[in-house]
N, C-alpha and C positions, 0 to 999 in steps of 0.2 A: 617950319623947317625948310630948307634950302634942298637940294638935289640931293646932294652928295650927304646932309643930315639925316636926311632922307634913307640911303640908300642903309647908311651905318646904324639906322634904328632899325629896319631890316632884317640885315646879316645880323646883327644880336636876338634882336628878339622870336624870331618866327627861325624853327633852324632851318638850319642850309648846305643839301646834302654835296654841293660841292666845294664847300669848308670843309666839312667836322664828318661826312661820309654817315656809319649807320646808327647812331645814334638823331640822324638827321629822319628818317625813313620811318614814314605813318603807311601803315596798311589800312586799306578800306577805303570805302568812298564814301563814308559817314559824314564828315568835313564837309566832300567837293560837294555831295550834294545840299548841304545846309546852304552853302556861300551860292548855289547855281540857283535856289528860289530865293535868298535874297534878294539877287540883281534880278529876276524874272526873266531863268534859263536865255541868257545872251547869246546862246550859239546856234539857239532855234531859227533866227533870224538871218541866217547865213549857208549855202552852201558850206561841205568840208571834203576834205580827203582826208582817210588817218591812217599815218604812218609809225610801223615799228617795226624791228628788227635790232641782232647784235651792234652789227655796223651798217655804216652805208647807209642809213634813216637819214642822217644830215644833208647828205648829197645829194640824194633823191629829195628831199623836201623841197632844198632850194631850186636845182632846175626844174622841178614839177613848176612852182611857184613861177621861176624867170619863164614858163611858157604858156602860164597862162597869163602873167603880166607881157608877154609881148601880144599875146593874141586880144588886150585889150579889155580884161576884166581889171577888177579893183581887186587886187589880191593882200590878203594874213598871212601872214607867215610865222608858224608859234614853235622855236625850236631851243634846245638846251644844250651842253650847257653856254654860257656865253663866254666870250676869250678876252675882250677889252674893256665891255659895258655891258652893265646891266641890260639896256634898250638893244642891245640886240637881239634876245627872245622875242621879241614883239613887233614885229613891222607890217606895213601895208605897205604895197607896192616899192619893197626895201627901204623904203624910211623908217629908222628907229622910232619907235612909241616917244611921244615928247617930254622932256623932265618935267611940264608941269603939270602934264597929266597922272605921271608916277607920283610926285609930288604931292597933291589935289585926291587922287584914289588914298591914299594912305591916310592923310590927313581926314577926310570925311567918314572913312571905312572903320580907323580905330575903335572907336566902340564899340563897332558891329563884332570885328572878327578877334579882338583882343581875347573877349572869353574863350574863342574856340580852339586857342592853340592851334592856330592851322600850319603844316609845315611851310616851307618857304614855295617851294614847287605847288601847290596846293592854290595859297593864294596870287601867285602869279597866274597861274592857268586862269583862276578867275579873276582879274586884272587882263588878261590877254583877250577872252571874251568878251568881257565889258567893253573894252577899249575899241573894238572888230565891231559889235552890235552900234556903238555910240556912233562911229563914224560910216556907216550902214556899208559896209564891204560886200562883193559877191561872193565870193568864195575863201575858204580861208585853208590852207595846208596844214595840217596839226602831227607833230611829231610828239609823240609816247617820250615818258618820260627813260625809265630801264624798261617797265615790265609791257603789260599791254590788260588783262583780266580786272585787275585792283589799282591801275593806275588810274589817274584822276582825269587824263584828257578821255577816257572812255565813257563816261557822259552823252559823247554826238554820237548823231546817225548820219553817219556820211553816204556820200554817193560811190564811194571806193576805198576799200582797205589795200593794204599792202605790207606786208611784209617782208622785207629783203635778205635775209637769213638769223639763222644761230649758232653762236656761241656761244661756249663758257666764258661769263662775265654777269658779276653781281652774284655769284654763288649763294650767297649768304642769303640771300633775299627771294631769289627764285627759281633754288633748286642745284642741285653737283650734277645734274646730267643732262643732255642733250632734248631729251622728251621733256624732262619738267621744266625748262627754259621754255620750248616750244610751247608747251601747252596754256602756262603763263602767257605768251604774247598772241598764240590762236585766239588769247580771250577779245581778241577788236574784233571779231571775229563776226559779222552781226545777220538779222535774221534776213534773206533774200539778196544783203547787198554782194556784190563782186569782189573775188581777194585777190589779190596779184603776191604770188608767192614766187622773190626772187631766187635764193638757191636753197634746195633741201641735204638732208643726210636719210640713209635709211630710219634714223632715229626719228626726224622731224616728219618724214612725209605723213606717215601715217597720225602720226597726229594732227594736221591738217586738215587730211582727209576725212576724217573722223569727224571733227569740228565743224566741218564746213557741212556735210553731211546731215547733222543735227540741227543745223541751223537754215537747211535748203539756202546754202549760200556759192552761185556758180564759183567757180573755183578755176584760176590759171594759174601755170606753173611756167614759169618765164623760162626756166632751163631746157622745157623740154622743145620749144620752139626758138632757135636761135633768131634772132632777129640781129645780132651783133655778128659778120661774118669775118671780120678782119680790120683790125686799127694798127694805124699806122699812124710814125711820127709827124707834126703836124708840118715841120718844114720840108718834109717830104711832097706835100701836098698842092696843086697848082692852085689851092682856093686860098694859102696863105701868102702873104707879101714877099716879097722878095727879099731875103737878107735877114728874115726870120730866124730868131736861134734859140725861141723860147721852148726849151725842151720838157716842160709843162705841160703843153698842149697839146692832144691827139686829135687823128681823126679817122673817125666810124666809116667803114664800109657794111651797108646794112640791105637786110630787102628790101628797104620803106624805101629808106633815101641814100643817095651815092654821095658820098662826100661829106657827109656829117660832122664839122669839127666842133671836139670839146673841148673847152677851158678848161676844163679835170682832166690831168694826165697821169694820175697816179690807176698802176694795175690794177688796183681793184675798182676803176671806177670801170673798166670793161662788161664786170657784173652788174655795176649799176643804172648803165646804158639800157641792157638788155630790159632790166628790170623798168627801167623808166619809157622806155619804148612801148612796153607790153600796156602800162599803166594810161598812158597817152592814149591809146587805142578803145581801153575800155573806156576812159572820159568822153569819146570821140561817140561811141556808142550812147553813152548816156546825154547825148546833145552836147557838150560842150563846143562851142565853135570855136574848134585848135585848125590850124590849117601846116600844110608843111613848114611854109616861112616861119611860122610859130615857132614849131621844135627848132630848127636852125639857129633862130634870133636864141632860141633860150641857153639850149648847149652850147651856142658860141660865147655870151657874154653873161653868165650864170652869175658869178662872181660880181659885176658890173651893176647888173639887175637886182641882187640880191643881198648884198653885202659879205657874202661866204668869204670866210679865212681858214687857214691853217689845213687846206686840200693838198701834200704836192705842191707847197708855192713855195715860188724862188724869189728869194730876196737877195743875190747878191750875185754878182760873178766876179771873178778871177779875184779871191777864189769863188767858186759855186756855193752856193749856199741856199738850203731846201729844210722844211720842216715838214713836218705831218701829224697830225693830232691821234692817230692809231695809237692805242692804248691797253690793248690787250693782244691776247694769243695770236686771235684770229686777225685781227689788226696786224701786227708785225712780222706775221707770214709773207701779208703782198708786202709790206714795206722793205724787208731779207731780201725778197724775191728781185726786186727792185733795185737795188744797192749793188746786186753782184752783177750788173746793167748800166752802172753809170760809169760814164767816163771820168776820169780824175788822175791824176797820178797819182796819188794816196787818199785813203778816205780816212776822215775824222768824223768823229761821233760823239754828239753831245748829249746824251743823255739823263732821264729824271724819273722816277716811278710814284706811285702813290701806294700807301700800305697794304692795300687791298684788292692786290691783284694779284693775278698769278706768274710774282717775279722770277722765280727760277727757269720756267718753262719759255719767259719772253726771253730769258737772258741766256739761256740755251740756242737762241734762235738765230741771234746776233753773228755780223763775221769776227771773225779772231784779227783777222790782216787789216787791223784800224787802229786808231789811234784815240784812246776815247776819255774823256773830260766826264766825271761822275760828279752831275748837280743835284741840287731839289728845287723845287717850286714855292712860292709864298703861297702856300696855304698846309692846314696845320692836317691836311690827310700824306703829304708828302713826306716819301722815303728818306731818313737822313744821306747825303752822298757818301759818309762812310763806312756805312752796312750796305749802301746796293753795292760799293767797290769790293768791299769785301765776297757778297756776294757774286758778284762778276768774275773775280779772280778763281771761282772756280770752275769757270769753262775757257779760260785761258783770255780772260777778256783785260789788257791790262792799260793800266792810263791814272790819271789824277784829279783828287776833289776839288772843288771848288764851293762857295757858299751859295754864289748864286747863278742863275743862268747866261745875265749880264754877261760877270766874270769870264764863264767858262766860255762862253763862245767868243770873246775879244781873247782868251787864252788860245784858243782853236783860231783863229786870225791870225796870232802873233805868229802861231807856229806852222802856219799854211804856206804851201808857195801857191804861184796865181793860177797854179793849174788844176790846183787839189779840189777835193770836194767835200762840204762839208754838211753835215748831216742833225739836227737837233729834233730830238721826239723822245718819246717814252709815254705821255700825257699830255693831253690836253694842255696842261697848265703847264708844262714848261714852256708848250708852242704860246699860251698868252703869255707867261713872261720875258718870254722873246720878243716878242709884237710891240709890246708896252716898251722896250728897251729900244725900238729901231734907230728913234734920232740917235741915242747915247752910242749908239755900235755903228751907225751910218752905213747903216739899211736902205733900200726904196724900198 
């Protein structure tokens, strides 16, 4: 089989919970650990960090990552789900894992893991170890897949947990409430090592506490020690070029370091600052040689270093043009937040849901004073666009379907002038079917 034969023996045979959503979804770690003494535990071989949380896992993994690849380690980077390729789960110092190692793993593996029905998430994670162990990496970044207790990257013993918060998201799988979410992702939770806990609620703290407690594991609460004192826009800044108008990019004023610009400029990466700050510190403790230039190099060119899409990036001006992969509740709070912040003379909004979220509550969230384009996404968890319009129109959200994302955003072009701004999110997946489209929409 070739790459792409490859990929489609895959997505059919082993499921894949970002197709077909819960019927994709193995609990237990019966599986990871049968494939983990297979290969002879691949991840023993490696420092790790292990990251989970609702949101904000992905941003924190990568510039964790882009700072320890500037400060000159061989960095893993193990994150989901992916927006263009498959090989983006999988890199070392942001190069995609290579087609013919995917290739090559599957082909020699089939026998092994055929009987085991392993989900798709399952044996990628063991493909991402292998891959990490094979080419002898120092350290590898490991983002949780939803939960953190019964997930399968919880196998390692890292040098540092983290958590960046909770939400309601994946209900179905672990839990309708605030605690049982938490208590689910406390499970990284491990004996003696350090947690970095980015934001709490009264609900989560104590479960934390609790966890952490049980497990004699130091415990920091990144909120409670600001380290982020104030960000500001990045062309504000005398550390950015002159003539700068990439309204993307922030920059931190902090206790550590003055001038701190990030490549993330979406609000909620404020909290991810802090929390990746606090996390730096404890690596710093645990020997890691990060130095200031370190953090600098990493938050400035995260993206660069790392291959991160779909943050707050701007693909187009006049009109503007901005996506964001936030996909739930807590997601589309900063991204609201956000919106009624941006310059434009009218905002349009392209939107897409997938069935198993909690639509009414995002669509609750939304401005009314838009203009908005109701798509879906190619994959078969996605919202039809003429139930989420329908459902839309009951909080006064009004605008028209389209089949595809394509479409809807060359329809949101047609109708833009060069001042307006234009807005695509809802999922993940509409932001990769945006990505996938850019030649056809002439995008940068």
């Amino acid at each position: 089989m070739n790459y792409k034969e490859t990929l489609d023996y895959l997505y059919e045979s082993v499921p894949m919970f970002q197709q077909i959503g819960s019927k994709a979804y193995k609990e237990g770690l019966e599986n990871t650990q049968t494939l983990d003494a297979h290969f002879d535990h691949p991840h023993r071989s490696f420092r790790t960090i292990h990251v989970a949380g609702t949101n904000g896992k992905g941003s924190c993994s990568h510039t964790l990552a882009a700072i320890l690849q500037s400060a000159g380690y061989c960095v893993g980077l193990y994150t989901s789900p992916h927006l263009l390729d498959f090989r983006e789960r999988i890199r070392i110092n942001g190069q995609p894992i290579p087609e013919a190692y995917v290739v090559n793993f599957v082909e020699e593996q089939r026998p092994f893991f055929e009987p085991l029905h392993p989900s798709f998430f399952e044996l990628t994670t063991a493909m991402a170890f292998r891959y990490f162990a094979d080419e002898n990496i120092e350290v590898a970044v490991i983002e949780t897949g939803m939960g953190g207790r019964l997930d399968c990257t919880n196998i390692i013993q890292p040098d540092l947990c983290i958590i960046t918060n909770i939400g309601l998201d994946h209900t179905q799988f672990l839990g309708n409430t605030l605690e049982k979410i938490a208590t689910e992702k406390a499970g990284i939770i491990k004996a003696n090592i350090p947690v970095v806990i980015g934001e709490t609620t009264p609900e989560t703290k104590s479960v934390f506490v609790q966890r952490a407690a049980a497990v004699n594991a130091p415990i920091i609460f990144a909120e409670e020690t600001q380290q982020v004192l104030r960000v500001e826009p990045a062309n504000h800044s005398t550390e950015v070029s002159v003539g700068a108008e990439d309204t993307t990019s922030v920059v931190y004023q902090t206790k550590t370091y003055a001038n701190l610009q990030s490549e993330l400029g979406g609000y909620c990466q404020e909290l991810n600052a802090n929390t990746i700050l606090h996390a730096v510190a404890q690596l710093q403790q645990a020997g890691y040689r990060i130095e200031e230039k370190h953090v600098r190099e990493g938050f400035r060119s995260v993206c660069e270093l790392t291959g991160l899409m779909g943050r707050w990036q701007k693909l187009s001006d006049h009109p503007t043009i901005l996506c964001d992969t936030g996909h739930n509740v807590h997601g589309m709070q900063y991204i609201c937040k956000q919106l009624e912040h941006c310059h434009g003379e009218h905002l349009h909004i392209v939107i897409g849901m997938v069935n198993d979220k909690d639509i009414h509550t995002m669509l609750s969230l939304l401005p009314r004073q838009a203009t908005y384009y109701f798509t879906k996404a190619s994959v078969k968890r996605a919202l039809p666009e003429d139930s989420l319009k329908k459902q839309a129109q009951e909080f006064g959200l009004q605008g028209d379907c389209y089949a595809s994302v394509c479409e809807a955003v060359q329809a949101a072009k047609e109708k833009s002038l060069p001042e307006d701004f234009i807005f695509v999110g809802g999922s993940s997946f509409i932001v990769a079917d945006l990505l996938a489209s850019r030649d056809t929409l002439n995008l940068y």
